[in-house]
N, C-alpha and C positions, 0 to 999 in steps of 0.2 A: 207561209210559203218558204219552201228549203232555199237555200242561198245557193245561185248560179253563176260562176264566172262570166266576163264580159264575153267572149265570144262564145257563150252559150246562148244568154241574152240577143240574140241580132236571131239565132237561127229559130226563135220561137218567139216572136212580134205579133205575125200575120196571123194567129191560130187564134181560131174563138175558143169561146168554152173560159172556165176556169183554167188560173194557169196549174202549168205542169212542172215538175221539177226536173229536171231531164238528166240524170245521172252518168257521166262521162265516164270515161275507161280510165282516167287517171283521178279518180275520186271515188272514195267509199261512203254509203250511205252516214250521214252524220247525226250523230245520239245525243239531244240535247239535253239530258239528262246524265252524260257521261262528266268525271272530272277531265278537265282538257290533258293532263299527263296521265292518264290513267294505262296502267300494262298494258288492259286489253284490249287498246283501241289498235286498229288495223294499220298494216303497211301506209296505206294509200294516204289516211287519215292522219298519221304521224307525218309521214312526208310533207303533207299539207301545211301543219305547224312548226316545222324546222325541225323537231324532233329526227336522228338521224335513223335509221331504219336496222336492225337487225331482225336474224329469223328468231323463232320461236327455242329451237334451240342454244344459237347462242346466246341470247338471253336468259335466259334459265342456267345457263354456267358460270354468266358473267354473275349472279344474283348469287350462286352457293360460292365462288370463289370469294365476292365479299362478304357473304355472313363468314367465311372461314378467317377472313382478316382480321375481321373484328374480332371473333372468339380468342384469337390469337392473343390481341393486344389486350380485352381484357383478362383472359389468363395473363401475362406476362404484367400487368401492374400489378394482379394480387400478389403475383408471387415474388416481385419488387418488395411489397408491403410487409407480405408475412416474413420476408428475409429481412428486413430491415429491423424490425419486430423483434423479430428471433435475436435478433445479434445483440438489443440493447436490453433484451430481458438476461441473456446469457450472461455479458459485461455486468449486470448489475446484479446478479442473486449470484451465494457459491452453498456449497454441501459440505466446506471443510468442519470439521468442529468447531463447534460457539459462533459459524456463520449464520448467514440470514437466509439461506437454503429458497426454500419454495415460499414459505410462508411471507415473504415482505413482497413479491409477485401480486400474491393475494388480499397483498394489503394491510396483513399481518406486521406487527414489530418487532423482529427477534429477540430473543430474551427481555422485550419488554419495553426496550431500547426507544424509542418512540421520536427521538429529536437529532436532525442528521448533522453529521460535520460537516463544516466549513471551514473549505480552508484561513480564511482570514483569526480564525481560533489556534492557530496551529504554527509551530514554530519546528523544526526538524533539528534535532542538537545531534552533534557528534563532538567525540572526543578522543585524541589519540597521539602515539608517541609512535610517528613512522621511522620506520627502517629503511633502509636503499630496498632492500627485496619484495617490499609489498607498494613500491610506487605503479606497479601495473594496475595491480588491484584496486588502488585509490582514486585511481585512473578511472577507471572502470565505473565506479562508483559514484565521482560526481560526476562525472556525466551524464549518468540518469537521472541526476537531482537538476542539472538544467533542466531536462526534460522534463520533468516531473512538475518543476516551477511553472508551468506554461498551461495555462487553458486548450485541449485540441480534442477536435473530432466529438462535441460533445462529453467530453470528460472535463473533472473541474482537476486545477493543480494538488496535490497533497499537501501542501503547507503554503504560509505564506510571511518565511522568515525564516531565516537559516545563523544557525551559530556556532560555527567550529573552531576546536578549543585544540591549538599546540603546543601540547604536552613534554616541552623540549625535545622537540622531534629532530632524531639523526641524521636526516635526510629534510630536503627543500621543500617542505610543505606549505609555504606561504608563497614559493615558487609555480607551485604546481596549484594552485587554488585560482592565484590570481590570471594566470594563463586560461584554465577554465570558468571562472566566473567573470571576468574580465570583458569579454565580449559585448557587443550592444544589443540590445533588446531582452534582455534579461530581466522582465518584471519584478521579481524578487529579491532584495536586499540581504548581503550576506555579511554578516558581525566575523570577525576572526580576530582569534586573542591569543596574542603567546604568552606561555607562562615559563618563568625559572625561579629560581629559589630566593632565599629573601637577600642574598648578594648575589645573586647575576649566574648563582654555579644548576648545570644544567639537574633538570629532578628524575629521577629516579619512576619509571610508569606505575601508577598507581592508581587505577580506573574509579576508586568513589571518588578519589579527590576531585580527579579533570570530572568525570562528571557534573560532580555537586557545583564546581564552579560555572560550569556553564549551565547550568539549573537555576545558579545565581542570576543571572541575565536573562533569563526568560519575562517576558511582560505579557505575553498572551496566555490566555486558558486552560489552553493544551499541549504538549508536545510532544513528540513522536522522536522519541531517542532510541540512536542507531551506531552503529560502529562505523569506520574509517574502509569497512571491505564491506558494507549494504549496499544493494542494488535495491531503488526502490521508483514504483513508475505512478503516473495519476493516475484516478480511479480509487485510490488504497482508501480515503479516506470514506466513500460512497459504501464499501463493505464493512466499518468497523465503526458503528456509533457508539459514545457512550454514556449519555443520557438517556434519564427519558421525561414530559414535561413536568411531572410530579416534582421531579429534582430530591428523591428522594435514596437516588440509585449512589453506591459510589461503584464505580469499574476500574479496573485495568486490564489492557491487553499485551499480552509480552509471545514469544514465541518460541511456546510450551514446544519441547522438542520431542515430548511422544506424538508432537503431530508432524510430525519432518516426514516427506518424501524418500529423503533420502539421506546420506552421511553430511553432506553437503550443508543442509537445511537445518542440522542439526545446530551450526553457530549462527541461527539466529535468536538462539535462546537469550541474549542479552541483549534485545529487542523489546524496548517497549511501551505504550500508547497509553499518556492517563492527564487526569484532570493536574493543573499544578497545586491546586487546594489539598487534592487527596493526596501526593509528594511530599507537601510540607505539613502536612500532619506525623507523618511518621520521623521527620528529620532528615527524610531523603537518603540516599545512600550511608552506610556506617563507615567514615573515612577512618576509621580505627584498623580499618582490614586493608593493608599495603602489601602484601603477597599475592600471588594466581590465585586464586579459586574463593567461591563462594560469595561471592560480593552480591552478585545479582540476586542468589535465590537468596539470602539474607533478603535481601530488599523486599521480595516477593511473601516472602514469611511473613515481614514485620506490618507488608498493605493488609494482607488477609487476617490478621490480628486484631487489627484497629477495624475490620469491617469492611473491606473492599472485595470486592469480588471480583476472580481473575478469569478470564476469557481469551482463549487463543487469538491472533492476530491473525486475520484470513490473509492467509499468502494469495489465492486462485480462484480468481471466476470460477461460475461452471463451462466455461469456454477451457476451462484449463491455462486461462494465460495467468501470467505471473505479476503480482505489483511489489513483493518485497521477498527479497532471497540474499543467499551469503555468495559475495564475490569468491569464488575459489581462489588459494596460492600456496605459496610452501609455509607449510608451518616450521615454528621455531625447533630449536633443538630440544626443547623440554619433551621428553618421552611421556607417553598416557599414565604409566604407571606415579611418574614422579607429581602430574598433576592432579592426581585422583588422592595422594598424601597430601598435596598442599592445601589442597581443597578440603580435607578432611582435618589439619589443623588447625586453618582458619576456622571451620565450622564449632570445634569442642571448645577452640580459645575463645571465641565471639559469643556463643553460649552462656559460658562461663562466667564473661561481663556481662553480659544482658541481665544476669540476675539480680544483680546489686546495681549496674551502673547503667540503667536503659540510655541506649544511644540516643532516644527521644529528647533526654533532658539533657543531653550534649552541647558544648559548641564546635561548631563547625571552624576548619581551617580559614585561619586572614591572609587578604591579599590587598596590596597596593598598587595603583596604576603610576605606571612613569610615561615623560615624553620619548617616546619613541616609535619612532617609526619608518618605514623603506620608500625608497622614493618613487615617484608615478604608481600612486595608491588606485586603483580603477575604480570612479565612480560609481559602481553598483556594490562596491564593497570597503564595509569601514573597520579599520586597525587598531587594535588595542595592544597595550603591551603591560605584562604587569608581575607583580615578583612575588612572593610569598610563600605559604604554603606547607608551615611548619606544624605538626600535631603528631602524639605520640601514634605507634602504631600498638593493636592490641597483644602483638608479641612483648611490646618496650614495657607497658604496663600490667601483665604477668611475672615479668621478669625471665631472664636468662636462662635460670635452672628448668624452669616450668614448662619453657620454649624447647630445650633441650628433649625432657622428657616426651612432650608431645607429638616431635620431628619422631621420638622410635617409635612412642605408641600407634603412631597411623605410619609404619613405613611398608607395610603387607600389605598392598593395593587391593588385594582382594579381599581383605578384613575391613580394613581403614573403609572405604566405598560405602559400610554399611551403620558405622560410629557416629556418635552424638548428633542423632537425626532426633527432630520433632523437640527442641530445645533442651536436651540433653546434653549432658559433657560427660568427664570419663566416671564422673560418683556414681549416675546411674544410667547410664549407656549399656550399649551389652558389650556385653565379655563373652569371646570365643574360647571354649575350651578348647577347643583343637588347637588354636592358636597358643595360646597361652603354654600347651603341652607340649609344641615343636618348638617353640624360640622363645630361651630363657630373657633375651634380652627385654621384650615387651612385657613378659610374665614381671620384671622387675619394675620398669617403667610405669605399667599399669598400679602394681602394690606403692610408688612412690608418691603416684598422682593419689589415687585414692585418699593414705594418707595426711594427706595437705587438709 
């Protein structure tokens, strides 16, 4: 029997017969086979159960208006997701040469590379003999090695050790360090070491030396040696591994400058990332070479000699951002021309000793530490001070005359640019005849060298 409210019950008592279910004007027949929320149950019936009542068609608007929500919200997660996606595939693969492009995406290991850096492998060396006119630059420069020192946003720090070497700098460099590393929250440890001569008198810039001494102090695996005007951010290490787990590989990455962007990009050719093992194989820098030019690609010659294999330093995402570039400022007064000769008599002179005197079987420049040091040292950073630093240069031990002749033979920038390449000096290097036919002086020069 259908169910009757109470004063339905009173007005059907008295009636024989089977009962009846007597259906009221404020009740719709009821389907007990219906779900009790079911869409299509009626006005009347809805009312019945609290349900509030709408027409058929607002209903039906109210029902596409929320499926529209919905679709909304899940379109706008995936595209949460795939933006998110997108950004940490971009940050992590780049297209520059000797990067890790598309193929480490797919799981691939760029040239082979198979085992990723860490920062705790890695130590960030600089070395330098600042001037009053590049303290902008220097400026510039650690302060994206704080930054850089810091875990964020998913990115790991690029080193995790720092040692910068003042090279009798003319200007406040332990002033301006300790200012910027100084600060609190600074996870990473910063060594700083001044150097003067074996009595106290300031030295003379000489990049293998300050190098190789701060190469001296390295304790970790790796280092990523940089100039006093690098900009360099985290992530860097995530695009340039150089292993792989065989441990059969050696690498280096320095920053080949047929890969530069631009003029700018071009100084970071003395930029460069490798094992310390593979370093002290070769003797590291040739401190024999104390004038401009050539120090670096010396170094780069003598890894790929011994077996190492050189690979550009990926400056850029495929995002296009940037994790290592050269701070811009004014360059020195030395004109292009005059360093492309200097460069060029470094190169025929160091040649020259390489043949009888491999810088491999060399000793390197001594130094001694003294007490000293400035006061309110900042505890994220420790002071060294030390003297030394005396070794012939490869001009001192050719000698005078030889120096002489050399300075004419490479003084035609546009000859000189192309002399004792590929371990060559002037015995079998090329000889311009144009050259030689317009200026008697080299035509002499060249017959003087030769005959030695």
């Amino acid at each position: 029997v259908g169910y009757a409210p109470p004063h339905t019950r009173a007005r059907t008592a008295n009636i024989e017969g089977p009962p009846v279910r007597l259906v009221t004007e404020t009740m719709a027949p009821f389907n007990e086979d219906a779900p009790l929320l079911d869409a299509k149950a009626s006005g009347a019936e809805r009312a019945f159960i609290g349900v509030p009542v709408a027409s058929g068609a607002l209903a039906r608007s109210n029902s596409r208006i929320a499926s529209v929500a919905r679709a909304v919200l899940v379109a706008a997660i995936a595209c949460t997701c795939v933006a998110a996606g997108a950004n940490h595939v971009l940050h992590r693969i780049s297209f520059e040469p000797h990067a890790n492009g598309i193929k480490s995406f797919l799981g691939w290991a760029p040239d082979g590379l198979d085992v990723p850096l860490n920062p705790p492998e890695v130590t960030l060396l600089a070395a330098c003999h600042l001037v009053p006119e590049r303290v902008p630059a220097f400026r510039n420069a650690i302060n994206s090695w704080v930054k850089a020192a810091h875990d964020e946003g998913g990115q790991k720090r690029s080193f995790d050790k720092v040692i910068l070497v003042d090279w009798s700098s003319e200007a406040d460099l332990w002033g301006e360090t300790a200012k910027a590393w100084g600060g609190s929250g600074i996870p990473t440890p910063l060594s700083f070491y001044k150097v003067y001569g074996d009595n106290g008198e300031p030295l003379k810039w000489q990049l293998a030396k300050a190098v190789n001494f701060g190469l001296s102090k390295v304790t970790t695996d790796t280092v990523l040696k940089v100039d006093c005007d690098t900009y360099v951010e985290r992530g860097l290490l995530e695009l340039n591994p150089l292993q792989n787990h065989a441990g059969d590989r050696k690498i280096f990455r320095y920053g080949d400058y047929r890969s530069a962007k631009d003029e700018n990009e071009i100084h970071i050719n003395g930029c460069i990332m490798a094992r310390m093992d593979t370093l002290r194989a070769v003797n590291m820098y040739d401190e024999r070479l104390q004038q401009y030019g050539w120090d670096d690609s010396n170094l780069y010659d003598r890894l790929r000699d011994s077996g190492a294999q050189d690979l550009n330093i990926t400056r850029r995402n495929a995002a296009g951002h940037t994790y290592i570039t050269h701070v811009w400022h004014p360059h020195s007064e030395m004109s292009q021309d005059a360093r492309v000769g200097a460069s060029c008599v470094n190169r025929c002179a160091v040649n020259r000793l390489e043949r009888y005197n491999p810088w491999k079987n060399q000793r390197r420049a001594e130094y001694h530490e003294i007490a000293e040091a400035p006061p309110n040292v900042p505890g994220s950073v420790n002071f060294h001070s030390y003297r030394g630093g005396s070794l012939p240069s490869v001009l001192d031990i050719l000698g005078k005359a030889t120096a002489d002749l050399l300075a004419t033979y490479c003084k035609n920038s546009q000859y000189a640019a192309a002399k004792c390449y590929g371990w060559s000096d002037w015995s079998d290097g090329w000889d311009f005849k144009e050259e030689l036919d317009t200026d008697k002086d080299v035509r002499w020069a060249t017959e003087q060298l030769k005959a030695m």
